[in-house]
N, C-alpha and C positions, 0 to 999 in steps of 0.2 A: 302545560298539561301536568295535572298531579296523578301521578300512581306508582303500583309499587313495581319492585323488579320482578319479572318472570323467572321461574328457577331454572335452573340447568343452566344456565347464561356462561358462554368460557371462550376463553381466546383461541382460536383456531392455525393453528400451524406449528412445525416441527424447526425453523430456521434458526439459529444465533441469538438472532434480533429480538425474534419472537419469543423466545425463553427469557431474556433480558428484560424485555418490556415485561414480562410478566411478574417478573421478577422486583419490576418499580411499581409495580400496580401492588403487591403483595406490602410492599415496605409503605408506602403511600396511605393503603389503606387502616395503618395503623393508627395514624395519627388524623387530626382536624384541618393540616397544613392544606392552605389553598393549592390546585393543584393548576397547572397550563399544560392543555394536550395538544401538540400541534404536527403538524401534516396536510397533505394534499386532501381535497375534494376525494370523497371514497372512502379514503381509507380505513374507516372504524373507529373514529375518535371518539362517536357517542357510544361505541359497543367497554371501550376504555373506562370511559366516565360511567355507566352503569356496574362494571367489576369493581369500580375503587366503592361506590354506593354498597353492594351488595357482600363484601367482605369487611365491611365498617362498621364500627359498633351503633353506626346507624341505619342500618340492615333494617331493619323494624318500623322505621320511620317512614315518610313519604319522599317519593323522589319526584322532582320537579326539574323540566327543560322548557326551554326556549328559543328557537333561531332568531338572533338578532336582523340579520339582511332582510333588507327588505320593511322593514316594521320601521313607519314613521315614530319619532319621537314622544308625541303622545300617547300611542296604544303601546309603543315599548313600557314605556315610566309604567303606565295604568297596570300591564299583566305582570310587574314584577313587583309593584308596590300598594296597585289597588286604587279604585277611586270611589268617590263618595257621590252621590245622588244628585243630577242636574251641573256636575264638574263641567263635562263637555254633552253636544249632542249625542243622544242616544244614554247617557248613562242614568238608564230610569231608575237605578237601586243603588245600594253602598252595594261595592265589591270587593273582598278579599285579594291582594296580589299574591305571586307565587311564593317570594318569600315570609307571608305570613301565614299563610296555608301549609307548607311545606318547614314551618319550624322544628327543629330537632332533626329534621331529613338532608339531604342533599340535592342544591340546585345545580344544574347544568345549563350554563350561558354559551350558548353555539354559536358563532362565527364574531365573537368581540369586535376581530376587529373592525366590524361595520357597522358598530354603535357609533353617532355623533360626537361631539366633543364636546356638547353640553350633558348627553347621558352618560357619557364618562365620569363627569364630574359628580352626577348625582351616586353611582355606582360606588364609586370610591369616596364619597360621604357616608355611604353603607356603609363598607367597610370597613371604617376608620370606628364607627359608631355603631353600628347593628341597630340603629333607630329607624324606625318605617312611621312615611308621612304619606298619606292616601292623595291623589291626585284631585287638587281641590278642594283638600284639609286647611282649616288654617293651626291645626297644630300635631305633634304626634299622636298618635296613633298606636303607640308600645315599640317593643322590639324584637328582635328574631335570630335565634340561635342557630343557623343555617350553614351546611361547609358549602363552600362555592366552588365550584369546577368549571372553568372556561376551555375553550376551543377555539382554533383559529387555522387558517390554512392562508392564513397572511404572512408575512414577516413584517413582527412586530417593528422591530429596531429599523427596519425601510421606513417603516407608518409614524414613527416615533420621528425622526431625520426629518420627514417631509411635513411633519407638523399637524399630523390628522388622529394621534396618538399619544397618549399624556404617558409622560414615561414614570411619573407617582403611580401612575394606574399597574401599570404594565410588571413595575415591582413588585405592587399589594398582590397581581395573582401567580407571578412566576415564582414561590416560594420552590414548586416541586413541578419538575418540568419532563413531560414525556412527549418524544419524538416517534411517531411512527413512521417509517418511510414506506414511501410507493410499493405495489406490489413486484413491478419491473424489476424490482432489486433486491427483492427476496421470491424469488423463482420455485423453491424449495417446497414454500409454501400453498404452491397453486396446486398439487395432488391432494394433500387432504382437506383443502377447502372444498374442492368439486366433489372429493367423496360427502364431507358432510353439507353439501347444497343438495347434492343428490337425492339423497338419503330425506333430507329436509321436503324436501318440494314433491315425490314418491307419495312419502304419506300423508301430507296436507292435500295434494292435489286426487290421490284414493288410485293413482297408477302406479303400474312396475316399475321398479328401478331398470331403468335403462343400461345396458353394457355398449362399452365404449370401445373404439377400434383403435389399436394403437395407433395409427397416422393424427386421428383426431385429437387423442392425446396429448401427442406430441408438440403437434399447433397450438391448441390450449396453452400446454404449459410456454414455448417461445414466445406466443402474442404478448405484446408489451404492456395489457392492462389499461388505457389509460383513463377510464373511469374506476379503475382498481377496484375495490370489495363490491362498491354498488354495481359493475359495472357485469362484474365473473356474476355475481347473483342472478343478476337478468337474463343473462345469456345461459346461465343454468335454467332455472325454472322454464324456459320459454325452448331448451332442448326437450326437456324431459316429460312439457305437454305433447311435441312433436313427435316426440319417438315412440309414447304412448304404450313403453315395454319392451320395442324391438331394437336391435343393435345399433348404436349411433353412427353414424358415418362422414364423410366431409362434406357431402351434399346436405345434413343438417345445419352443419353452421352459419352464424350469421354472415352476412355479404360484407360487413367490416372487419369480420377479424379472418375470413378467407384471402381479401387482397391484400392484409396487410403482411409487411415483411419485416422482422425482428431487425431491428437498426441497431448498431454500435452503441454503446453506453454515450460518446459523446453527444449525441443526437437526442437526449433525451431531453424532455423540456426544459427541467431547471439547468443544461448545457446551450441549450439553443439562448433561453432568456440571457444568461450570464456572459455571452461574448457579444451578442448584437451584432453580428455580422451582415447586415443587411438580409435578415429574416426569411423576407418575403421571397427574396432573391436565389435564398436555399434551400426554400421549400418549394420552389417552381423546378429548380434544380433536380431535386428530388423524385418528384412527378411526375417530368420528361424524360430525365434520362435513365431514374432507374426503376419508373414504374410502380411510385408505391401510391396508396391509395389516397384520397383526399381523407376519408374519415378517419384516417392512422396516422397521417402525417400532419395536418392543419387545424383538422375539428378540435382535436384534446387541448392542443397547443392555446387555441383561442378561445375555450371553456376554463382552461384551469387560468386564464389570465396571464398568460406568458406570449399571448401575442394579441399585440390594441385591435380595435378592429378598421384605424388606418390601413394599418399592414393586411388584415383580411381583404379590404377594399384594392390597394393593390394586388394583389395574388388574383383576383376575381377581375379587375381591370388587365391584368395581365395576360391572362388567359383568353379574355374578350376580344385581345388584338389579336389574336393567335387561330379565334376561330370567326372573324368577323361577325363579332355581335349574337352569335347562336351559339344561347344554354343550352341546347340538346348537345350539339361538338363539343360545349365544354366540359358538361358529365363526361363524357367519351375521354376527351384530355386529360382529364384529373382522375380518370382508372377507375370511375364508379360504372357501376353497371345501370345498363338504360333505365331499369325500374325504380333506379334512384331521382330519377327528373325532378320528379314535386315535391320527393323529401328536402334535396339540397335548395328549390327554388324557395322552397318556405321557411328552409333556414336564413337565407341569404334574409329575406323581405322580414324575417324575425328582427333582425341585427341591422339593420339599415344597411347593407352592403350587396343591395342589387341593382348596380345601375343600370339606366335605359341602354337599352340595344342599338337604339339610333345610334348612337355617338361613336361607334365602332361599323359602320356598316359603309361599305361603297358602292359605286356605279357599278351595275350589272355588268357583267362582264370583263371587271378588272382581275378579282384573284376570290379565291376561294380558301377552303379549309382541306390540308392532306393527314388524314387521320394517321397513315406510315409513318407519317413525317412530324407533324403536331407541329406543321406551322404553316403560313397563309402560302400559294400560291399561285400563278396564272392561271385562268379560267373562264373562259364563255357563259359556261352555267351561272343563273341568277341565284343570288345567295337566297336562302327559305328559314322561314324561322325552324 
C-alpha cells in the first residue's frame, strides 16, 4: 500500500526504553541507512517505521509497506517489483511494484523473516543494485531510489543457523538496528498509553471518555500484555464502547485479562522458550495448581511461537485424561469461564489440536471428573459430553 503519513503520529510512553528508542528513531531518521526494527508481535514496529519516514528528508515522498507472511512468492516479487501483462493468471495490465511507485519514499518490509530464500535473493539483488525487473519482464525496467525498512519478530541469527535465512541479506538490512521490547517490561508505559487510547477511541467513536476505578487500573497496568500494543488497543476501544461514559469497573474487563495473574519475569515467554523445561508440563502445572487462565498462560505462548503446537496438542491431551474426554470439564480445568466453550473449541479446530473425545473416554461407571480436585475419579455416573 502506497500513501502518506498521517500527522500527529508519536511514540507513546514515558519509560527509559521508550526515550532511547526515540531517541534511535531521531538519529536514524537522519540519514538513508537501512534500518532493522525488531520485537515481538504487537509491539509498534510499523508505528517505529512510519516516525523514521515522517522525520526523514523523505517526509514528502510516498511511504510504502508490505507484510511479507503469508504471501506466496509470486504475488510477493509482483507488489514489490511489479509485473507486466499476461506474466501470470489474472495479470490483465502492466503493473507498478511498491518500490517503483514509492521511489524517493520509504518502503516498509514487515515480517522478513518469512520471505523464501529465493525472495531473499531477489531482495538483496535490489539492494545491491536498486535495479527493478517487472515480473515477466525480460529486461529492466529502471531503478529506484528507495530507503528500505524491514521488521521482524523472528530472530534473525536462529533463521540464519538453521539455514532459512541468508546472512548477506540479514547484513544488507541490519546497518541500524532498533529493538522494542514487550510491553510486560516496560509497565511504565501502560498509563499514558490507555490515557491516549482512551482519549483516541472517545472521539472517533463520538462517546465520553470513560473514568476509571483504581482497582481497574491497577489490573491493567499488572496484566502482562501478551498481545502488547495490539492487544491494550483492543481492549481499550472495546471498554470504552461499553462503558459508553460511565465509570469503568472490573466487571467491564475482558474475561482474559480478569483470570489472568501477573507471573514472575521468569515465566515470561522468551523465559519459558529458552530453558525448554518440558513446557507443556509447566504450563499444566500452572493451571492446576495455581489457577492461572488458559488465555494468559498458553494462548500468548503458542501465538507469539514459543510453544509448537505439538506441545499445545499435549497440554489439550493432557487435560482430556483428566477430564475423560469432556471440553466443557476442560474449559472448567484450564480456569476459562463456561462462555468460553466455542471460543476455545474453535481455536483448538483452527490449529489442528482437537482430538476426538473417544480416545479418552471409559465404560460407564468407571471414573469420572472431580472439578475440586481436577482430576479423574471413581464414579457410577455415565460420563456426558
Amino acid at each position: 500500500m502506497v500513501s502518506h503519513i498521517e500527522p500527529g503520529l508519536q511514540l507513546i510512553g514515558t519509560s527509559a526504553v521508550m526515550r532511547a528508542i526515540d531517541a534511535d528513531i531521531h538519529a536514524a531518521a537522519r540519514s538513508d541507512a537501512k534500518v532493522l526494527v525488531t520485537g515481538e508481535t504487537g509491539v509498534g514496529k510499523d508505528v517505529v517505521a512510519r516516525l523514521l519516514h515522517a522525520r526523514s528528508r523523505r517526509r514528502a515522498a510516498s511511504w510504502a509497506a508490505i507484510n511479507c507472511a503469508g504471501l506466496p512468492d509470486t504475488l510477493l516479487e509482483s507488489e514489490l517489483f511489479g509485473h507486466v501483462r499476461g506474466s501470470f493468471t489474472d495479470a490483465h495490465r502492466d503493473k507498478r511494484g511498491l518500490f517503483e511507485a514509492a521511489s524517493e519514499g520509504t518502503v516498509f518490509i514487515d515480517e522478513v523473516g518469512e520471505m523464501s530464500v529465493r525472495m531473499q535473493a531477489v531482495l538483496l539483488r535490489f539492494l545491491e543494485t536498486g535495479e527493478l525487473q517487472r515480473v515477466g519482464a525480460e529486461r529492466q525496467s529502471g531503478r529506484a531510489d528507495v530507503r528500505i525498512v524491514a521488521a521482524t519478530n523472528r530472530d534473525l541469527r536462529e533463521r540464519i543457523a538453521a539455514g532459512v535465512f541468508r546472512e548477506d541479506l540479514y547484513y544488507r538490512l541490519n546497518v541500524i538496528r532498533i529493538h522494542i521490547p514487550p510491553l510486560r517490561d516496560r509497565s511504565e508505559d501502560v498509563v499514558p498509553l490507555l490515557d491516549h487510547f482512551f482519549r483516541l477511541f472517545s472521539r472517533e467513536h463520538r462517546v465520553p471518555r470513560p473514568d476509571v476505578q483504581a482497582d481497574v487500573l491497577r489490573r491493567l497496568v499488572e496484566y502482562r500484555w501478551p498481545g502488547n500494543l495490539r492487544e491494550l488497543k483492543n481492549v481499550v476501544e472495546r471498554m470504552t464502547l461499553r462503558a459508553d461514559g460511565r465509570t469503568l469497573t472490573v466487571a467491564d474487563l475482558p474475561a482474559d485479562l480478569v483470570c489472568a495473574a501477573r507471573a514472575p519475569a521468569e515465566r515470561t515467554p522468551a523465559g519459558l522458550a529458552a530453558d525448554r523445561v518440558d513446557p507443556a508440563g509447566e504450563l499444566m502445572r500452572r493451571m492446576l495448581e495455581e489457577g492461572e487462565c488458559f488465555w494468559a498462560t498458553v494462548y500468548p505462548l503458542f501465538m507469539n511461537r514459543d510453544l509448537s503446537r505439538e506441545q499445545l496438542r499435549t497440554i489439550v491431551r493432557t487435560g482430556l485424561e483428566r477430564t475423560v474426554g469432556n471440553y466443557r470439564l476442560l474449559v472448567h480445568l484450564f480456569n476459562m469461564p463456561a462462555e468460553d466453550y466455542k471460543r476455545f473449541l474453535a481455536f483448538l479446530k483452527k490449529h489442528d489440536c482437537c482430538p476426538s473425545f473417544k480416545a479418552f473416554r471409559v465404560a460407564p461407571g468407571r471414573r469420572s471428573f472431580d472439578a475440586s480436585r481436577g482430576e479423574t475419579t471413581a464414579d457410577r455416573a455415565p460420563v456426558c459430553a
